[in-house]
N, C-alpha and C positions, 0 to 999 in steps of 0.2 A: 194199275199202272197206266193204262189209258185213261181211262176217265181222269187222272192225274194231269195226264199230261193236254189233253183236251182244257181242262181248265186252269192250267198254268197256261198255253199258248193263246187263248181269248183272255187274259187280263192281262199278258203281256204284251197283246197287241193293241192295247189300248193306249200305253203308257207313253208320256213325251221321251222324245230322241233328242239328241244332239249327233249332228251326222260329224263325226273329226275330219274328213278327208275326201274331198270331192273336188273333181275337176270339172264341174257342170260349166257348162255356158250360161250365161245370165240368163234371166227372163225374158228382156229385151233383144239379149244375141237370137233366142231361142225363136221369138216371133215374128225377127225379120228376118231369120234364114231358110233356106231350102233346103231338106232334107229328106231322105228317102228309107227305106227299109231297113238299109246294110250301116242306117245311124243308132240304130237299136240292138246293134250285134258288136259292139265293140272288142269285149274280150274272146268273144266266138272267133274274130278272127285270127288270134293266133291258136285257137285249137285246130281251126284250116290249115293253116300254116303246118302244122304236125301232122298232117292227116296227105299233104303232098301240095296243098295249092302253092304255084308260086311268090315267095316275098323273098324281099331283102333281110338283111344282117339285123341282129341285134333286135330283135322280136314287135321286126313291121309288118309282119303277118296284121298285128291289132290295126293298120291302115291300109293294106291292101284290098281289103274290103271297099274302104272308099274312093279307090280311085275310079276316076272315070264320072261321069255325068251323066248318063245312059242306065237307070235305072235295070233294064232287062237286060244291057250285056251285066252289069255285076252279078245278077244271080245266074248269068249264064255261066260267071266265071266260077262262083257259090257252087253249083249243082250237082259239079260230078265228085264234091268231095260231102257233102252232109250227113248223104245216109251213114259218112263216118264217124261225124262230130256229135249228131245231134243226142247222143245217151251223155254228154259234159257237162258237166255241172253250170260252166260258160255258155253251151247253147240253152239248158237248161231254164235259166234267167232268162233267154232272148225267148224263148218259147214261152215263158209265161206273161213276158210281156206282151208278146203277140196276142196272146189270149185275152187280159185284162183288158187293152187298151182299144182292142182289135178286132175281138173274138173271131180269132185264129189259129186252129188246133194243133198246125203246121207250118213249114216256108214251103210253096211251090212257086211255080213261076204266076199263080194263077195269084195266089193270096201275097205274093211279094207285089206284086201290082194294086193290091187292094187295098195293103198296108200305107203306100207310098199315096194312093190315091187318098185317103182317110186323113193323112197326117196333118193336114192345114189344117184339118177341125179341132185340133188341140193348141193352135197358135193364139192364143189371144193371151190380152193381159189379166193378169189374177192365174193364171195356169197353174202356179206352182205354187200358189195359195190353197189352192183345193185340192189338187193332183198327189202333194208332197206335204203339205201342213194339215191343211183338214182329214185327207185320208190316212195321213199315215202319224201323225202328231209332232212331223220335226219339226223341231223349231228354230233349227239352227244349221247353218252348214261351215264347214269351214275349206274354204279355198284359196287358191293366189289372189296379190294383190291385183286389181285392174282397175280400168278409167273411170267404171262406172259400177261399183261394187254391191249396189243395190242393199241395204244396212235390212230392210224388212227378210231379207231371206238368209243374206252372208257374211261371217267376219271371215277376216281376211290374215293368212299367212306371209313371209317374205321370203318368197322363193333365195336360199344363199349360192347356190351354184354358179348361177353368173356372175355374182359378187367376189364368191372367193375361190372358184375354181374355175379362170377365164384358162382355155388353151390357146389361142392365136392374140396376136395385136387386136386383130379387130373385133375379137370378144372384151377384153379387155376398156377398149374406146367405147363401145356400146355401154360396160359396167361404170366408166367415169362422165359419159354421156358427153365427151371429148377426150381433147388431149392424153395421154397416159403418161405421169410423171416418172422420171426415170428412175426413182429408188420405191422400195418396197414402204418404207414406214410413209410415205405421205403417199403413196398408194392407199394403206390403210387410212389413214386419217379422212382421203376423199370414203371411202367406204363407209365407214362408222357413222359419218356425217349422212350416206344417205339411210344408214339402221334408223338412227335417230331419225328422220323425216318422214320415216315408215311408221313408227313408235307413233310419233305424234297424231298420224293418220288411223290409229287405231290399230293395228294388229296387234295378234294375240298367239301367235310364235311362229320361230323360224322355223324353216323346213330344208333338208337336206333332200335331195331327189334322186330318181333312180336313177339320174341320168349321172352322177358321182357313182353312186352304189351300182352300178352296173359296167363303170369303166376303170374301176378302183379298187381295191382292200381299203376297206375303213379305219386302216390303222393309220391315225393320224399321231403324231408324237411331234415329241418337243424338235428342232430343228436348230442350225447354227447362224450367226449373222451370216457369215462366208457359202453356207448351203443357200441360204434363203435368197441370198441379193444371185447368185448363179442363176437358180432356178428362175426367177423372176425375168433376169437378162433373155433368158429363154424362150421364155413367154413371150416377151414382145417383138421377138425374130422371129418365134414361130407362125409358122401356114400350114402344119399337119393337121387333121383333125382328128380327137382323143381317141378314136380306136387303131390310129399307126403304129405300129409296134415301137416299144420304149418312150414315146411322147410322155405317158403319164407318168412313167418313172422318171425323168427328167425333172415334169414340175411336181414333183410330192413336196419336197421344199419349201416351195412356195403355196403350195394349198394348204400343206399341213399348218404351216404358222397360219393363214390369214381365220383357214378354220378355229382354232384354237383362239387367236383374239377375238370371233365372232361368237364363244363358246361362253370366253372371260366377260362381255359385253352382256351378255342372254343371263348370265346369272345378278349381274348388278340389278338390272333390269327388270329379274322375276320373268322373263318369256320363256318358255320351255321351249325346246329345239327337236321337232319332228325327223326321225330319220331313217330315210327308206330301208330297210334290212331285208336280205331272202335272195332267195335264187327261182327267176317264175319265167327269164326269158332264155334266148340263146344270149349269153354275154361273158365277157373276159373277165370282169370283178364276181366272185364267188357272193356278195353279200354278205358273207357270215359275221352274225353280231356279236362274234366273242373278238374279232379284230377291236373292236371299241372300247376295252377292259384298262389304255391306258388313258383316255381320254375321259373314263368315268371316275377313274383313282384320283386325276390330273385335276377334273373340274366336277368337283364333288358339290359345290350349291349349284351346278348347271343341272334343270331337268330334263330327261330326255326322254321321248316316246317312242318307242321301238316299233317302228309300223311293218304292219302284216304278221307279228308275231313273229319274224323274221323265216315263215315259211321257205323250205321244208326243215328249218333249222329249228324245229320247237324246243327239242330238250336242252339246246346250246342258249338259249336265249330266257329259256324258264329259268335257267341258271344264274344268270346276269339278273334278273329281277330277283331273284331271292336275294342274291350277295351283294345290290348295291342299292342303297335308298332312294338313288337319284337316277335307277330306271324303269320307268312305267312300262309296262305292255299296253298296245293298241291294235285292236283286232282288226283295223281298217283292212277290206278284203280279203280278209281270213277268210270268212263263212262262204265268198263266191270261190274260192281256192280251191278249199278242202273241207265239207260240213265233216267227215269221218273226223281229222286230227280237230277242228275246229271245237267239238265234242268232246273229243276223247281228252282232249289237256285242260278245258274249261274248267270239265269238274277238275280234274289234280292240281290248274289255280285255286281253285276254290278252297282247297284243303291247304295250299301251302302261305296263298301272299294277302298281304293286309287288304280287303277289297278294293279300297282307295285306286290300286294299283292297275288296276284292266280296267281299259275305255272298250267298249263291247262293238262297236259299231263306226265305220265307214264305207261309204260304197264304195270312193273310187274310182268315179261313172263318169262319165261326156255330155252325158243324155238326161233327163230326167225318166221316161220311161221305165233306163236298168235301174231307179232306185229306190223305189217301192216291189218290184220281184227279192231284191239284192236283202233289202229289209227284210221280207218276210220268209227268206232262208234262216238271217240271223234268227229271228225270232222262232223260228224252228229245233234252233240248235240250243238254242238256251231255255225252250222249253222241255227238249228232252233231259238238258244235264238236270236242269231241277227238279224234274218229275221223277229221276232216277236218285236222287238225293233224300227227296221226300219218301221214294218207296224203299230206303237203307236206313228212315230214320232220323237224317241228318238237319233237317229242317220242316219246319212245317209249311202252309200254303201261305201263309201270310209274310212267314220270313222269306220263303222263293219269290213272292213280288216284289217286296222291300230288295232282295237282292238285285233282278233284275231293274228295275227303276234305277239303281244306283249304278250299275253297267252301262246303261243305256243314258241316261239324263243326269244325274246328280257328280256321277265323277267327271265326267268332261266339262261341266258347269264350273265347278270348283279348279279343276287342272288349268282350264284355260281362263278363269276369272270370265265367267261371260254373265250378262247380268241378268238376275233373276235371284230366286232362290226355292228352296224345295217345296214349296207349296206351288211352283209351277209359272209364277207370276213375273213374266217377264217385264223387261221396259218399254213403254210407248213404241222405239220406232223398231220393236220386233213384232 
């Protein structure tokens, strides 16, 4: 079983990625900005957060680490809480990237300085050519749209939440990039017009974000004129912002229809629609992705990826992918969550859904640093489910490569139409 699995995890760390979900900074953000230790600890800081350091609401723990500019007061504020955090699978990643990038066994206040001191030596251009493509073989990330999307490392999603889930007037003006017209259908119509402008600029699907999945129930349903145009009225008087008690119940109305024409839209189109599922912070909306059951009945050629696997909601969500054609599983930050459930459901996909079906790999990261440790957690977890497959008989060594390759590069290839094909050979300007 070892020797097994020693040599499923060295050919599987060989093989090209497709990273589905990162929130990395460009190359260029990455080289002309300042950045210190506690840029490497993203999701460490909400395990701080749990462990007593001070943050705000709604799981800003993962930014209270950055506040301040003062390198040594933030690990002053770090210190008295690590020797709590640091057995988490979140510090865990920060720890091994300390190490790789750093050779840093630990954070003290001695080596948080040494890190911070180091970090320019990683600034230059080609970084994430070598750091992220040569070392680790993605070839691909997929992140929001921006100014300067850089085509050699990123395709690009369309973030819909501002578009179709504005809470104030002034989210609203920002979605129309003016004026905001006083009825809902030529609200949409400015909308669509900006999908389509998006479409044309290349993306390769919408994304629903946690900042909905986290203020919301995803149960989005069919809605009435007289509900819709209320809701909408609402919207453009309102100045609460969406964690005020009843705000979001107010405009369900009106999210739910614009979501649903932006669902009707994603299917004409072939773009599959990303959508945050799970419960991982302190938050009002439970995430649960069996809320989504009428909007998969509703918009049945709409494809959907269920990201995170809709953690800690695995068995509610294996569910929905078994019973509906048109919902994929996406492990996007499953493996930095939980490697134990990340394991343990893999293989029971593996036994129940057409492979097609699970995209194995996102990091989810800010930094490039968390995304080669983040990687090679995944690649951990899917060397054990295979090694334990192979030692029940279930496949051999060459079908566990073929499988992984296909988790990892060949379904999200195909999911998201990204160009290349399985011989690995992408287009020029990748």
């Amino acid at each position: 079983m070892i020797k097994q699995y020693e040599d499923i995890l060295a050919a599987v760390s060989r093989l090209p990625v497709i990273d589905t979900h990162e929130h990395l900074v460009t190359e260029a953000e990455f080289v002309a900005g300042w950045f210190d230790f506690a840029d490497i600890m993203t999701y460490t800081g909400l395990a701080l957060a749990h462990a007593g350091m001070p943050h705000g609401p709604w799981g800003e723990g993962q930014f209270r680490i950055w506040q301040g500019a003062n390198p040594l007061e933030k690990w002053r504020r770090i210190a008295p809480y690590w020797p709590s955090v640091r057995n988490t699978r979140w510090a865990r990643c920060s720890r091994r990237a300390f190490k790789k990038y750093f050779d840093v066994d630990d954070l003290t206040e001695q080596t948080a300085m040494q890190i911070t001191e180091r970090l320019p030596e990683y600034q230059h251009r080609g970084v994430y050519r070598e750091q992220l493509r040569d070392a680790y073989g993605i070839r691909l990330f997929l992140r929001g749209e921006c100014a300067h999307p850089e085509p050699e490392y990123f395709r690009t999603m369309c973030y819909l939440d501002p578009l179709v889930a504005p809470v104030t007037r002034m989210e609203m003006e920002q979605a129309m990039d003016g004026a905001v017209p006083p009825l809902f259908e030529a609200y949409w119509e400015r909308i669509e017009a900006r999908l389509e402008t998006s479409l044309r600029s290349g993306i390769v699907a919408l994304k629903i974000t946690g900042w909905t999945a986290r203020s919301r129930p995803l149960d989005f349903a069919e809605q009435t004129p007289a509900d819709i145009a209320r809701a909408y009225r609402f919207a453009m008087d309102n100045s609460a912002g969406r964690f005020e008690a009843g705000v979001m119940d107010q405009l369900k109305p009106f999210h739910d229809a614009a979501h649903w024409r932006a669902f009707a839209w994603a299917a004409r189109h072939d773009v599959p629609v990303q959508v945050h599922t799970g419960l991982e912070f302190e938050q009002p909306g439970d995430g649960r992705p069996s809320a989504l059951i009428p909007t998969l009945i509703r918009h049945r050629e709409t494809r959907f990826a269920l990201l995170h696997a809709a953690y800690p909601y695995l068995e509610e969500v294996t569910g929905l992918a078994l019973a509906f054609p048109n919902a994929t599983l996406d492990l996007a930050w499953l493996h930095l969550l939980s490697g134990t459930q990340a394991t343990l459901w893999l293989d029971e996909w593996l036994d129940l859904l057409p492979l097609q079906k699970i995209l194995a790999f996102g990091g989810d990261c800010l930094h490039f640093f968390e995304v080669g440790p983040n990687l090679e957690m995944a690649y951990e977890n899917l060397a054990a489910v295979l090694a334990g497959r192979m030692a029940r008989g279930r496949s051999d060594l060459d079908e566990a490569i073929q499988t992984a390759r296909a988790l990892l590069f060949e379904n999200p290839m195909q999911y998201y139409g990204l160009p290349g094909n399985n011989n690995d050979k992408l287009s020029p300007d990748c």
